[in-house]
C-alpha positions, 0 to 999 in steps of 0.5 A: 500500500502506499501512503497517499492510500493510508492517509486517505483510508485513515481520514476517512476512517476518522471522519465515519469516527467524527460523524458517529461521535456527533450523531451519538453526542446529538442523542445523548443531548436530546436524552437528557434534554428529555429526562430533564422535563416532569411531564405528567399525563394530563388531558388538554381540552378547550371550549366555549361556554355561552354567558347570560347577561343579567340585565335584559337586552333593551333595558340599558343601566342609567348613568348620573354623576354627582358633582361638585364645584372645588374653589381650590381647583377652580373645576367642578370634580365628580364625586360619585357615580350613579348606576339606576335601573339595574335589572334585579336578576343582577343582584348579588352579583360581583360588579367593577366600574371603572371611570375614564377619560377620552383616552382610556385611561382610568381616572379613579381606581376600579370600583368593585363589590356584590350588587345590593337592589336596583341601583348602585353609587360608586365614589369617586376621588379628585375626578375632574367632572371634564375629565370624564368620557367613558364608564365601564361596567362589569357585572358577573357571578 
């Protein structure tokens, strides 16, 4: 044999040596990659379940603000929220109630509780009465 022949079998001998290291360093990774997750054996499912409103269709609930004018401030600040004509299928249900500006944002922080009769009087703090565009409100069970 010569050895341009020896060093071709040679290298090819350690290249099939090469590939097969990998292939088995590749098993061994994904092995223990695997042994590593605490997979349980569980069942995954999703649906839909249809909400009833509480409040009939057509019976909108009324929305008045109390305000009063702050000489300090020289503006008029809402001091609390009214919310009349709640249907009484709603009572005793969790409300939030939150009261924002033009832009979204909250101006007092989410008023939340358990619905008592047909009308509910949210407080409010340091709310500017102009400030006010938009109330939110929730009510589930």
């Amino acid at each position: 044999m010569t050895s341009a022949n020896t060093n071709t079998n040679t290298n090819k001998v350690r290249k099939a040596a090469a590939l097969g290291l990998a292939v088995l360093g590749i098993g061994g990774l994904t092995l223990a990659s695997a042994a590593q997750l605490n997979m349980g054996t569980g069942s995954l499912g999703a649906g839909t379940t249809v909400v009833a409103s509480c409040q009939p269709e057509g019976q909108p609930i009324g929305v008045d603000f109390e305000s009063s004018f702050v000489a300090t401030d020289g503006e008029y600040k809402a001091t609390s929220l009214n919310l009349t004509s709640i249907a009484e299928a709603c009572n005793g249900l969790d409300y939030k109630v939150t009261v924002t500006d033009s832009s979204g944002n909250a101006l007092d922080q989410e008023a939340t509780g358990k619905v008592a009769g047909t009308s509910l009087n949210v407080p409010l703090r340091d709310v500017s009465a102009e400030d006010v565009s938009n109330v939110a409100v929730v009510i589930n069970s």
